[in-house]
N, CA, C and O atoms as CSV, one atom per row, in Angstrom:
chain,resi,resn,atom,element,x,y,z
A,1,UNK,N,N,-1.452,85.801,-83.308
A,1,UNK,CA,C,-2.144,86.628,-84.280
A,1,UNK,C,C,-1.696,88.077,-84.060
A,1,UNK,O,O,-1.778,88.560,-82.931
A,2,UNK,N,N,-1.293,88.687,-84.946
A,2,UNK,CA,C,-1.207,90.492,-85.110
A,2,UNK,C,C,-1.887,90.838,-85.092
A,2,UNK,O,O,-2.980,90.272,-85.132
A,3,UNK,N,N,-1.598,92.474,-84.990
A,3,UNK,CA,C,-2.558,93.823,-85.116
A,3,UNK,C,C,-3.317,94.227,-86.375
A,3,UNK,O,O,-4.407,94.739,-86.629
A,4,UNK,N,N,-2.022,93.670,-87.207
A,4,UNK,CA,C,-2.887,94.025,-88.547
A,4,UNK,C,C,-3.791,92.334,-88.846
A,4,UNK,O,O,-4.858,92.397,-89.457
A,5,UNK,N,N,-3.398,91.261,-88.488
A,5,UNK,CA,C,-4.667,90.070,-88.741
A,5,UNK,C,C,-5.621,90.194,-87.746
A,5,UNK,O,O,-6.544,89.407,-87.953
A,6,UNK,N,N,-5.784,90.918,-86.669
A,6,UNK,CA,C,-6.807,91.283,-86.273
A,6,UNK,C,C,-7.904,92.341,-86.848
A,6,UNK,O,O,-9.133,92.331,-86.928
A,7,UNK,N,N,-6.840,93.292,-87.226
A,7,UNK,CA,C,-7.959,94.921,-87.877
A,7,UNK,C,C,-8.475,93.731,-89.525
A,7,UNK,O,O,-9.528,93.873,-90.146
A,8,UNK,N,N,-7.584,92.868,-89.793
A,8,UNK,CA,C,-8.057,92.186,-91.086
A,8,UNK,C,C,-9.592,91.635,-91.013
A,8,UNK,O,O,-10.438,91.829,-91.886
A,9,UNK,N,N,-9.793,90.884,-89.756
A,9,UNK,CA,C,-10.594,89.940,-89.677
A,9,UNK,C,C,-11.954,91.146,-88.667
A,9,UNK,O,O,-13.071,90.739,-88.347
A,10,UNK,N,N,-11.543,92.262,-88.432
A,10,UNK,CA,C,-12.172,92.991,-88.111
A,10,UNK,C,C,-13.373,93.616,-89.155
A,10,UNK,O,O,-14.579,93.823,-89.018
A,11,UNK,N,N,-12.431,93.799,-90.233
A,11,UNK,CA,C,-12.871,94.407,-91.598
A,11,UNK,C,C,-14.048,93.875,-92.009
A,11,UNK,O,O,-15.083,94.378,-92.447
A,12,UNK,N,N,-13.534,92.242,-91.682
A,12,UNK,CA,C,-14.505,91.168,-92.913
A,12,UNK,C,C,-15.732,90.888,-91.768
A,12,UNK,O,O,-16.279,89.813,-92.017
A,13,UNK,N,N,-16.133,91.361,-90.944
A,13,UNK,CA,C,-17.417,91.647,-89.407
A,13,UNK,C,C,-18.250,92.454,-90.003
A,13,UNK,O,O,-18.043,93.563,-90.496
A,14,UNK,N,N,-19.587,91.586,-89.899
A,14,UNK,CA,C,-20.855,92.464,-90.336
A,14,UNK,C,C,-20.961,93.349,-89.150
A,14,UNK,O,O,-20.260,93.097,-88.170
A,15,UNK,N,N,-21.910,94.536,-89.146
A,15,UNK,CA,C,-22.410,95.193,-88.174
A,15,UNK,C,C,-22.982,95.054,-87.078
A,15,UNK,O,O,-23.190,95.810,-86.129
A,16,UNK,N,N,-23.324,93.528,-87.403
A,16,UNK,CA,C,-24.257,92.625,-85.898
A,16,UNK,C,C,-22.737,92.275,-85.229
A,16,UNK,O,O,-22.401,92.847,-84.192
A,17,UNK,N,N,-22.021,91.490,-85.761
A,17,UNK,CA,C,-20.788,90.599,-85.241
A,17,UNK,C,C,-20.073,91.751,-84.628
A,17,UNK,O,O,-19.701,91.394,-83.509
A,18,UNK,N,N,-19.706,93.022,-84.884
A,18,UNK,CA,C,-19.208,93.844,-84.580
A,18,UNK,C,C,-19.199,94.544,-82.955
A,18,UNK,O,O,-18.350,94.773,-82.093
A,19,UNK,N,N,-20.711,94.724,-83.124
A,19,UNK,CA,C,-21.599,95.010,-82.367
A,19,UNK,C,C,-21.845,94.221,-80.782
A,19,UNK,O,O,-22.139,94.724,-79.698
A,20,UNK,N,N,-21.547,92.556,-81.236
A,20,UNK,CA,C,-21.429,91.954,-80.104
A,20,UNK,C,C,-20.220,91.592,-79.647
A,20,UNK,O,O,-20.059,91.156,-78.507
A,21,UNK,N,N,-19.066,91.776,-80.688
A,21,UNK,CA,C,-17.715,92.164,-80.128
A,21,UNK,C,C,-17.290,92.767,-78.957
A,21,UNK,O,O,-16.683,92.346,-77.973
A,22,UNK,N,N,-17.956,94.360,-79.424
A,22,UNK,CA,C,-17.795,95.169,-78.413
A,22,UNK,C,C,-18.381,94.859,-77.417
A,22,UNK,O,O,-17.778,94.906,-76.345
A,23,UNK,N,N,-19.755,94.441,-77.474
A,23,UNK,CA,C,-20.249,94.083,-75.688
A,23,UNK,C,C,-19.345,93.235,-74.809
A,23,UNK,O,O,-19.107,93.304,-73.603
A,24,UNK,N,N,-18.891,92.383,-75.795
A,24,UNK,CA,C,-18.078,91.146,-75.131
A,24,UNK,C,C,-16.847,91.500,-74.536
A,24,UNK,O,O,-16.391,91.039,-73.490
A,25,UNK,N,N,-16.114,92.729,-75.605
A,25,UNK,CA,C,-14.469,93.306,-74.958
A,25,UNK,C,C,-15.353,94.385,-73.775
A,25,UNK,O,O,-14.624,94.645,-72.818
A,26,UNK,N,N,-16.080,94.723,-73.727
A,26,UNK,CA,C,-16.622,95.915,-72.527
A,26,UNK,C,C,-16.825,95.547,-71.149
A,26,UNK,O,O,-16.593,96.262,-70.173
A,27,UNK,N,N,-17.392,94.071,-71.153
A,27,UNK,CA,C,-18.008,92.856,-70.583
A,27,UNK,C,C,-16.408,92.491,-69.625
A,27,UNK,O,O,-16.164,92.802,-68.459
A,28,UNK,N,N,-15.611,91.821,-70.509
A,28,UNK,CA,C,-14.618,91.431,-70.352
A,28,UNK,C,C,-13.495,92.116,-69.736
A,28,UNK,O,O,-12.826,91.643,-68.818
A,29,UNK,N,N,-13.333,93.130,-70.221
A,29,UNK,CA,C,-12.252,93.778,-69.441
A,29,UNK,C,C,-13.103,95.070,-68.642
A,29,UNK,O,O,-12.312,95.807,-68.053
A,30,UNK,N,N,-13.985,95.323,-68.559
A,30,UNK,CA,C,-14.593,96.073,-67.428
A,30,UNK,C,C,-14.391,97.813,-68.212
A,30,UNK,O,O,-13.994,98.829,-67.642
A,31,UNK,N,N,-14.823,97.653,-69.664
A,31,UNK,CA,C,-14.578,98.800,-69.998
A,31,UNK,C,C,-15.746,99.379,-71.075
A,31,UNK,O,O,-16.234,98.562,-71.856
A,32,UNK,N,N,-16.151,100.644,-71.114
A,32,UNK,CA,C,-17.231,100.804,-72.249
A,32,UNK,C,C,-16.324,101.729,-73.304
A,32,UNK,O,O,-15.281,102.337,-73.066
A,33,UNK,N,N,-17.052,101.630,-74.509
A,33,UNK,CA,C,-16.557,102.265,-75.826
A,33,UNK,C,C,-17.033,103.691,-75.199
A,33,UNK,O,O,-16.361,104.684,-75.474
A,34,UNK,N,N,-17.998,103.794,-74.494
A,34,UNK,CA,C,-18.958,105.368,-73.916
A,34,UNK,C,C,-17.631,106.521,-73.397
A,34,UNK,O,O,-17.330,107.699,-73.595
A,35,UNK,N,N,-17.236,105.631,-72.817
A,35,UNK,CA,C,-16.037,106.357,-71.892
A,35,UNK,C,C,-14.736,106.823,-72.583
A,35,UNK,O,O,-13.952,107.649,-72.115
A,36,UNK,N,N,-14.618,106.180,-73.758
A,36,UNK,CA,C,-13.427,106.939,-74.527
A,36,UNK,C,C,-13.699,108.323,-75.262
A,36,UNK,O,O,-12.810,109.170,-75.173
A,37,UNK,N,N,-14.707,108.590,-75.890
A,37,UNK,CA,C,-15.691,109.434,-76.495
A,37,UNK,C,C,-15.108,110.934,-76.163
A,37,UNK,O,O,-14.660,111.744,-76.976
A,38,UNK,N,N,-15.284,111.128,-74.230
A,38,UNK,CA,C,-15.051,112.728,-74.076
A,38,UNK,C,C,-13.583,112.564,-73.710
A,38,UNK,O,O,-13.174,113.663,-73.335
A,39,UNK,N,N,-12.730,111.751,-73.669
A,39,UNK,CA,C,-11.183,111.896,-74.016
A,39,UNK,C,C,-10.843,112.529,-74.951
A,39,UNK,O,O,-10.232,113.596,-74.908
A,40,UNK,N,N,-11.358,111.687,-76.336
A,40,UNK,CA,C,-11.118,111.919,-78.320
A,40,UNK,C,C,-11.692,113.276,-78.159
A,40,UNK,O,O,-10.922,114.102,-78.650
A,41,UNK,N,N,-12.924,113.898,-77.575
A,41,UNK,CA,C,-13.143,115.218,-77.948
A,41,UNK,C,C,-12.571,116.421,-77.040
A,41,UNK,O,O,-12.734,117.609,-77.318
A,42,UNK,N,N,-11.813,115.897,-75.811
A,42,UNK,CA,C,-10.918,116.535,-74.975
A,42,UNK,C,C,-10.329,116.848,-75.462
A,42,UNK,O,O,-10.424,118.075,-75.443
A,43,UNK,N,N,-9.246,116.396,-76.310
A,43,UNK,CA,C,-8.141,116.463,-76.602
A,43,UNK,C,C,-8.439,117.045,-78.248
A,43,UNK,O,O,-7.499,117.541,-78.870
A,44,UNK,N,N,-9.408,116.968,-78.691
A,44,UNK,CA,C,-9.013,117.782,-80.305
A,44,UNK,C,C,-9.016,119.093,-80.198
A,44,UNK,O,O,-8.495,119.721,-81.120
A,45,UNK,N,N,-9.439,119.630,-79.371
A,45,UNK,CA,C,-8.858,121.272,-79.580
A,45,UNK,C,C,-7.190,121.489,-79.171
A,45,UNK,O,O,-6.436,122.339,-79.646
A,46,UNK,N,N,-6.930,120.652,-78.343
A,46,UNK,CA,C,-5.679,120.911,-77.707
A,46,UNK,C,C,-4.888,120.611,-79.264
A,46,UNK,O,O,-3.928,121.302,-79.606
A,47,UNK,N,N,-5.382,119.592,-80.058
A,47,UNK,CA,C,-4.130,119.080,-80.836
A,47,UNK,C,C,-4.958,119.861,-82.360
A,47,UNK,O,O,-4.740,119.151,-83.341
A,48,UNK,N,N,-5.595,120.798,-82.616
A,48,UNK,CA,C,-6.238,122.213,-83.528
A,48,UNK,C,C,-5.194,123.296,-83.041
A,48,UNK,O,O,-4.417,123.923,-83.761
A,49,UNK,N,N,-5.371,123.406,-81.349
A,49,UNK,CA,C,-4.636,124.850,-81.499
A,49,UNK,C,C,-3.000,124.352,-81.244
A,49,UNK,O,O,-2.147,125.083,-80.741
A,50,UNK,N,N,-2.891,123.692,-81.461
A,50,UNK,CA,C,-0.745,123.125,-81.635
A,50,UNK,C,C,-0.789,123.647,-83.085
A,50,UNK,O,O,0.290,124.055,-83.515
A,51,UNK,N,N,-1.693,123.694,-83.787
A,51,UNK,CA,C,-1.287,123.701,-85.695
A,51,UNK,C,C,-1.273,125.144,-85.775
A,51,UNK,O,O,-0.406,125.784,-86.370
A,52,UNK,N,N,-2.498,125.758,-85.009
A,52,UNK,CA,C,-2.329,126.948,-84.967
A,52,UNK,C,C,-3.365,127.875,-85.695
A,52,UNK,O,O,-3.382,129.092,-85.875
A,53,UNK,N,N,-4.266,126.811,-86.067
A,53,UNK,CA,C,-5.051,127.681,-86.647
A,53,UNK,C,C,-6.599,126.374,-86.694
A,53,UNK,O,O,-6.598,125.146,-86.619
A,54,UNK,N,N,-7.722,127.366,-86.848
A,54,UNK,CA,C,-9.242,126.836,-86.799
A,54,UNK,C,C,-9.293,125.114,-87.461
A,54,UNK,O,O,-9.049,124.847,-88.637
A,55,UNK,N,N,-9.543,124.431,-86.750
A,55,UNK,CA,C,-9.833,123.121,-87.475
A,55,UNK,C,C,-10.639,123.409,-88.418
A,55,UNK,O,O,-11.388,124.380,-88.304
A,56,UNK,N,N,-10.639,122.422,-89.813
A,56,UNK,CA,C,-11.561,122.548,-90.930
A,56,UNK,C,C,-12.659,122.005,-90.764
A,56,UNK,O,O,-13.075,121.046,-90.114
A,57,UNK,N,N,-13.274,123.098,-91.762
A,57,UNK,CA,C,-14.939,122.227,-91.550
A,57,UNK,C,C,-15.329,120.725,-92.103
A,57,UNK,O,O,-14.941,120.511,-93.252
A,58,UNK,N,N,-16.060,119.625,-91.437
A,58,UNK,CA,C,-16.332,118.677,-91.517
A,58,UNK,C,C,-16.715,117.916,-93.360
A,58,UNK,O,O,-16.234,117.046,-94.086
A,59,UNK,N,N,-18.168,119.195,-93.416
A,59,UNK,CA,C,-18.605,119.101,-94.643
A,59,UNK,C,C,-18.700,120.526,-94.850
A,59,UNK,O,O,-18.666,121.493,-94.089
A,60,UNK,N,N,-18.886,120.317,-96.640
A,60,UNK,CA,C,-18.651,121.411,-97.059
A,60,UNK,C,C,-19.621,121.942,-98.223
A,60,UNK,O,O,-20.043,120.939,-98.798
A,61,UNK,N,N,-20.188,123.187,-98.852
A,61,UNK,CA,C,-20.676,123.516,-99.971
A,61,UNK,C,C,-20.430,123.617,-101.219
A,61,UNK,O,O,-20.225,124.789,-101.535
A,62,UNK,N,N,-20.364,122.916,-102.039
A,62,UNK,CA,C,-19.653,123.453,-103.358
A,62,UNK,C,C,-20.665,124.477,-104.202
A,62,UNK,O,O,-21.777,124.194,-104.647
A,63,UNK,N,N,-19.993,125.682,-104.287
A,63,UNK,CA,C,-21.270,126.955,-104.861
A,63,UNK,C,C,-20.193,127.111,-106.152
A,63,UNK,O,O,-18.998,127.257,-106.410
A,64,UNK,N,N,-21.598,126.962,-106.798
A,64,UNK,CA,C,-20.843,127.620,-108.398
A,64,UNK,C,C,-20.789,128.752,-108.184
A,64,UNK,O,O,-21.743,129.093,-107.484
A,65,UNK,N,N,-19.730,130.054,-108.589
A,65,UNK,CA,C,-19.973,131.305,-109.055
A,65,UNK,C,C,-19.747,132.016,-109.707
A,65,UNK,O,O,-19.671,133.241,-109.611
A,66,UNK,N,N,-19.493,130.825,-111.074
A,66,UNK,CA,C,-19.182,131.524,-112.573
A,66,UNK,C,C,-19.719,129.982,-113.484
A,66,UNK,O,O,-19.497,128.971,-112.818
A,67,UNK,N,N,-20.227,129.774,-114.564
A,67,UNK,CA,C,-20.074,128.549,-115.376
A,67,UNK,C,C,-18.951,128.628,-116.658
A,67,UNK,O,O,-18.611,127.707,-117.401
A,68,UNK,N,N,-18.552,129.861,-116.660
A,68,UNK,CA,C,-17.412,130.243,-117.334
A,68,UNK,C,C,-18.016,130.189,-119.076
A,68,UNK,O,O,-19.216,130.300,-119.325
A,69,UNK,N,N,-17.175,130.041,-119.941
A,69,UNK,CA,C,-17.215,129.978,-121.515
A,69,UNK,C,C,-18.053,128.942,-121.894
A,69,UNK,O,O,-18.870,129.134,-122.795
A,70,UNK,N,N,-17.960,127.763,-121.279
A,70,UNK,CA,C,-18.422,126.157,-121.769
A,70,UNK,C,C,-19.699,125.889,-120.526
A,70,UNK,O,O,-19.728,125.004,-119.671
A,71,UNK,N,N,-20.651,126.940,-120.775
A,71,UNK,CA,C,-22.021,126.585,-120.333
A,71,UNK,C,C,-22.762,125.673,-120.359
A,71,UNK,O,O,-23.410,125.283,-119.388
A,72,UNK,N,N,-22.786,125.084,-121.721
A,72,UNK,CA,C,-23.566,123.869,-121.510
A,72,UNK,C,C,-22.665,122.982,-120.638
A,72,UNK,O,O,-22.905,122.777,-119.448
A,73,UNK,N,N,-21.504,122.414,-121.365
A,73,UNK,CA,C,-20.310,121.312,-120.446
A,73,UNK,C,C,-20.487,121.310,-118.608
A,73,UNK,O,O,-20.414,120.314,-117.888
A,74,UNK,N,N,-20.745,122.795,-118.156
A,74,UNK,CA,C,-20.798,123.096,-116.799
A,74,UNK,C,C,-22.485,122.174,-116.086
A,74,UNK,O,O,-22.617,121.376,-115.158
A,75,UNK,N,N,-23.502,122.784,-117.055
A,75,UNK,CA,C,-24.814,121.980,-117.023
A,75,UNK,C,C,-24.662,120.853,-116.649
A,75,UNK,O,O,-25.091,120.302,-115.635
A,76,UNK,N,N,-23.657,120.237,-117.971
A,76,UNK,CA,C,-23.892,118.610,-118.157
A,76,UNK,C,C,-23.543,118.163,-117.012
A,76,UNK,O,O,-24.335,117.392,-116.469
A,77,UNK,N,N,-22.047,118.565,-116.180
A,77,UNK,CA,C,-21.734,118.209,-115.207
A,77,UNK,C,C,-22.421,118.093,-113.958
A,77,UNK,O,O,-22.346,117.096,-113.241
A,78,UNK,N,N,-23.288,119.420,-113.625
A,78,UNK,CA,C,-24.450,119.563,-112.694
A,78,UNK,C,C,-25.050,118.266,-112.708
A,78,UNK,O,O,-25.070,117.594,-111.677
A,79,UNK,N,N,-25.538,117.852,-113.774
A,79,UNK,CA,C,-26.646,116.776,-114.082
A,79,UNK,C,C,-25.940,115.675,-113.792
A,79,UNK,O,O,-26.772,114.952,-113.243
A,80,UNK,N,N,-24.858,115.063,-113.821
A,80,UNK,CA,C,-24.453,114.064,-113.510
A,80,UNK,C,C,-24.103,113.766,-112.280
A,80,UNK,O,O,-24.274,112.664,-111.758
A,81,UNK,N,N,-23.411,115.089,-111.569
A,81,UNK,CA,C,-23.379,115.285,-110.059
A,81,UNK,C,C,-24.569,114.973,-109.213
A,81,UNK,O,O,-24.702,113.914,-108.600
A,82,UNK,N,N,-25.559,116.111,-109.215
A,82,UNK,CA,C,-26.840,116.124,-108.893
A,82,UNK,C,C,-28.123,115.325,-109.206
A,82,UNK,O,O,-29.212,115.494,-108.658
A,83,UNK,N,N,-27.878,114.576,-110.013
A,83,UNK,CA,C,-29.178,113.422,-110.642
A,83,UNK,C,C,-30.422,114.393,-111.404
A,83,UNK,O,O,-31.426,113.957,-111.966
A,84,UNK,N,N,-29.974,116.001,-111.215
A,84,UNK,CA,C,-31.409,116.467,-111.795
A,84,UNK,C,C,-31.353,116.398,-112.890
A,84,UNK,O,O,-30.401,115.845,-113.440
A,85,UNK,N,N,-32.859,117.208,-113.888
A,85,UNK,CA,C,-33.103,116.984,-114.790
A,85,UNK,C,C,-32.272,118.512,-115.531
A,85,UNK,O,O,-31.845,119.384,-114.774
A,86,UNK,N,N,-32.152,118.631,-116.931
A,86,UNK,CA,C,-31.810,119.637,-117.733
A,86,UNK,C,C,-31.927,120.936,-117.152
A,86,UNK,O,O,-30.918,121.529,-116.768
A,87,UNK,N,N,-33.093,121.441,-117.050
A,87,UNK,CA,C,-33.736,122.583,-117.017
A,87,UNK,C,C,-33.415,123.236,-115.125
A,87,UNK,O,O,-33.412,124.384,-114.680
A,88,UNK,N,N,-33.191,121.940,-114.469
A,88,UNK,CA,C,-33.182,122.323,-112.850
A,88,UNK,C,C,-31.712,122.698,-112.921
A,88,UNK,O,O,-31.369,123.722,-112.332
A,89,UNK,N,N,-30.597,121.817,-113.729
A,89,UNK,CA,C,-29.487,122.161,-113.660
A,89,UNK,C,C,-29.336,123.949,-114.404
A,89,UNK,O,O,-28.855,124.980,-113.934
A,90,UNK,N,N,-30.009,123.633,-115.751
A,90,UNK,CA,C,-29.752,125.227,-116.569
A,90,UNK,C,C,-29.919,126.345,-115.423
A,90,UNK,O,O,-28.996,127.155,-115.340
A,91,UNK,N,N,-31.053,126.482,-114.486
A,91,UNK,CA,C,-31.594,127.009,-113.500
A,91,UNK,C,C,-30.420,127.339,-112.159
A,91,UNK,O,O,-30.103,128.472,-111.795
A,92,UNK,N,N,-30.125,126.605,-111.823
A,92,UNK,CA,C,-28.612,126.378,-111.087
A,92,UNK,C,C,-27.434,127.310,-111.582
A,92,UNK,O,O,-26.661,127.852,-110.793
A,93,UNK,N,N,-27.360,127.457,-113.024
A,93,UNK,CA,C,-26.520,127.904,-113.389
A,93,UNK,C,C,-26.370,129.410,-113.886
A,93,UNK,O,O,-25.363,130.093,-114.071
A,94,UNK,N,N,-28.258,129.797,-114.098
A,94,UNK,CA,C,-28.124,130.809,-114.113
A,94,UNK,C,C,-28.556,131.733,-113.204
A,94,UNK,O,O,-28.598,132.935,-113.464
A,95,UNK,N,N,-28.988,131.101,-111.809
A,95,UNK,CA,C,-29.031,131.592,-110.508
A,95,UNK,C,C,-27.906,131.940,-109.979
A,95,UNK,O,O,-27.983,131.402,-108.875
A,96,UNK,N,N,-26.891,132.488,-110.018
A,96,UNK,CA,C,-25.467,132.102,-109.545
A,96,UNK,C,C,-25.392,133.252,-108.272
A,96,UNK,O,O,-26.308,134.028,-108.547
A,97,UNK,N,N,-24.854,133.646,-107.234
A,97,UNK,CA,C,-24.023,132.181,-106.736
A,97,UNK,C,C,-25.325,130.567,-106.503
A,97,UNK,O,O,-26.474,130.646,-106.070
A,98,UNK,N,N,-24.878,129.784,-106.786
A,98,UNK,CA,C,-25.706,128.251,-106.762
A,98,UNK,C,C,-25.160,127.297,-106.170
A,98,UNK,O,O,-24.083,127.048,-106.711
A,99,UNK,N,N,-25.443,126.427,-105.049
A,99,UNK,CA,C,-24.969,125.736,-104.248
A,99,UNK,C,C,-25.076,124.483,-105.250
A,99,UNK,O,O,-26.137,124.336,-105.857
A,100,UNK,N,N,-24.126,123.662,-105.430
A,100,UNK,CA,C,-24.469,122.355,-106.703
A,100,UNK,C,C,-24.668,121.157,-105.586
A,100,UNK,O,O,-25.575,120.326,-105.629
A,101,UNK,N,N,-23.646,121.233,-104.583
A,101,UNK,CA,C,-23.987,119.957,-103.243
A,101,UNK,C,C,-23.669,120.829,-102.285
A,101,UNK,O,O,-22.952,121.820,-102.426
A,102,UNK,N,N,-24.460,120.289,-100.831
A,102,UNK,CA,C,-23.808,120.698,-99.700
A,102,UNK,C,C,-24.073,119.152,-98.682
A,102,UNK,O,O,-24.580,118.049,-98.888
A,103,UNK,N,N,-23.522,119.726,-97.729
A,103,UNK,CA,C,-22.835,118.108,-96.790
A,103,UNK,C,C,-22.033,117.386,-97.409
A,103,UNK,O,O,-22.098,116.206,-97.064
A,104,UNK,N,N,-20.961,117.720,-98.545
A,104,UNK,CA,C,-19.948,116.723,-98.910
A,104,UNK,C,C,-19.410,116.897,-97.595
A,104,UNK,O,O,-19.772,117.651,-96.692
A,105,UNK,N,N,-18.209,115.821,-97.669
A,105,UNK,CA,C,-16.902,115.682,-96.532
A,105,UNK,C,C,-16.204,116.046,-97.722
A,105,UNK,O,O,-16.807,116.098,-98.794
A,106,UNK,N,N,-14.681,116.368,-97.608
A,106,UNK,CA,C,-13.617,117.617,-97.646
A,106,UNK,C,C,-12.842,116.552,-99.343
A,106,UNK,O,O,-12.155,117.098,-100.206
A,107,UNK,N,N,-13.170,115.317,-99.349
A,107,UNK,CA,C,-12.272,114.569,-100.325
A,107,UNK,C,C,-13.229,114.857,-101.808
A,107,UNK,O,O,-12.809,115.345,-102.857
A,108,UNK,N,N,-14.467,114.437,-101.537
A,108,UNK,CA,C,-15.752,114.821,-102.384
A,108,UNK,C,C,-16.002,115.787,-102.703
A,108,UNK,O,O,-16.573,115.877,-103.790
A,109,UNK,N,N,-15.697,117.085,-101.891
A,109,UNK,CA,C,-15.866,118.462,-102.393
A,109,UNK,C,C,-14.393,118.764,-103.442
A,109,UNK,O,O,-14.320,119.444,-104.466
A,110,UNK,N,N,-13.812,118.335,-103.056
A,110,UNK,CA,C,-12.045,118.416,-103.846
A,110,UNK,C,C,-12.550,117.913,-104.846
A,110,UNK,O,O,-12.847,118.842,-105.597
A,111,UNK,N,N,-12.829,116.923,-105.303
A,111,UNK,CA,C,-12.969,115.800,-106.816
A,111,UNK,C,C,-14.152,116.811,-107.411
A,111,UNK,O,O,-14.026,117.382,-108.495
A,112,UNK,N,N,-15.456,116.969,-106.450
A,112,UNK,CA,C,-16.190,117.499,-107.447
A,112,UNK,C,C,-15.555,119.011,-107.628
A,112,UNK,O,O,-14.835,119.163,-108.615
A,113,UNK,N,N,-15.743,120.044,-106.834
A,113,UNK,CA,C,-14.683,121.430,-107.702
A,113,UNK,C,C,-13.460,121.239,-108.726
A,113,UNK,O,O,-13.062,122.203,-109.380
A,114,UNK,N,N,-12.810,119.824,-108.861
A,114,UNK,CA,C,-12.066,119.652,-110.192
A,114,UNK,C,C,-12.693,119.534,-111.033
A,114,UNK,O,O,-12.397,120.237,-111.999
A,115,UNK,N,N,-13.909,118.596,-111.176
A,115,UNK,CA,C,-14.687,118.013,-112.119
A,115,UNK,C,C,-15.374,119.369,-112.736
A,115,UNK,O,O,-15.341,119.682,-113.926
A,116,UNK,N,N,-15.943,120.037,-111.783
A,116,UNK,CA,C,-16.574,121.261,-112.729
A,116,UNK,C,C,-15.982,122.687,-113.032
A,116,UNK,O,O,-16.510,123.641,-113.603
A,117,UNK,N,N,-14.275,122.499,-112.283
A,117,UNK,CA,C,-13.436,123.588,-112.779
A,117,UNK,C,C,-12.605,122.903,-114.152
A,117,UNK,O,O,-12.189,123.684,-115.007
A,118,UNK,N,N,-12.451,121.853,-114.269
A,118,UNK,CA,C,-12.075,121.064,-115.811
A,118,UNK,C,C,-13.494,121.547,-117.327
A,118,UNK,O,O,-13.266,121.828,-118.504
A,119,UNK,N,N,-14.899,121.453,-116.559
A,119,UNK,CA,C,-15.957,121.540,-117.599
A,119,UNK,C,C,-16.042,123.309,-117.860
A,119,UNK,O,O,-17.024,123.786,-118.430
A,120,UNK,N,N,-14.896,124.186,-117.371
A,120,UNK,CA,C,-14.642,125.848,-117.269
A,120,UNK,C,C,-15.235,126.353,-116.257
A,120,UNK,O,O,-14.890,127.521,-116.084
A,121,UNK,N,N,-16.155,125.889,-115.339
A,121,UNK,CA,C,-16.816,127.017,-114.148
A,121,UNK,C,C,-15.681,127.463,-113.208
A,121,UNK,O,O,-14.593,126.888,-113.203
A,122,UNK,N,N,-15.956,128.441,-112.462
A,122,UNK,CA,C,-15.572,128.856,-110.976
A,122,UNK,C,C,-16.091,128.050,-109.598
A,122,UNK,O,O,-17.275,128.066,-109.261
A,123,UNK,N,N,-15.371,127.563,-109.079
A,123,UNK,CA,C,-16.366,127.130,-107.693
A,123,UNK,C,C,-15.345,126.965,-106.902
A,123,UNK,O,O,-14.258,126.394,-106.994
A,124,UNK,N,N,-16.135,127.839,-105.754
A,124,UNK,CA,C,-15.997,128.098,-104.108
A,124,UNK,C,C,-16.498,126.651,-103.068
A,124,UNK,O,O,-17.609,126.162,-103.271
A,125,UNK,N,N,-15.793,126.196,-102.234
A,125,UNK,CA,C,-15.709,125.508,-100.968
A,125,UNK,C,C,-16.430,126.041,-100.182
A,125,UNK,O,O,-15.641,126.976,-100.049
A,126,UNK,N,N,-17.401,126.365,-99.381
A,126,UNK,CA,C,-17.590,126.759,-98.065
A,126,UNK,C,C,-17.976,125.838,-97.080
A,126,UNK,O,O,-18.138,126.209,-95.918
């Protein structure tokens, strides 16, 4: 069996099966998942400052700070993003600067700042 028909059959492991995997490889070869942990965080600054500059932030804010020409379109988008109602989004928009999400991760903040720089707003990452 391979590496990749192993990570395969890894995939298709509920969270219980998973779970007693690991006790069993820890068990077995005399090793804990605990102990790899401050290696992976040893070593990420070393391999941040090789690039040369501040690792990026984890999650991120998407702040409106313009809704541009197409005000309502910017709204609508709020509302579909955010689940609120009309009036919480209108509110959002004319509070500005307005945080629309925060705690995305870095792929989610990208898609949504397209989505509401396509409907005409401005929006900032932080």
């Amino acid at each position: 069996m391979g590496k990749e028909e192993i990570l395969q059959e890894i995939e298709n492991m509920t969270v219980k099966d998973l779970a007693d995997l690991v006790s069993m490889i820890e068990e077995r070869f005399g090793v804990s998942a605990a102990m790899m942990a401050p290696v992976a965080v040893a070593t990420a600054p070393g391999a941040a400052g090789a690039e040369g500059g501040a690792a990026a932030p984890e999650t991120y804010k998407v702040v409106l700070t313009s809704p541009g020409q197409k005000k309502i379109q910017v709204i609508k988008e709020i509302k579909e993003i955010t689940g609120k109602g009309l009036q919480e989004c209108k509110a959002l928009v004319d509070s500005l600067p307005a945080v629309i999400k925060e705690g995305v991760g870095p792929d989610e903040a990208q898609s949504l700042k397209e989505k509401l720089e396509a409907a005409g707003a401005e929006i900032e990452l932080k």
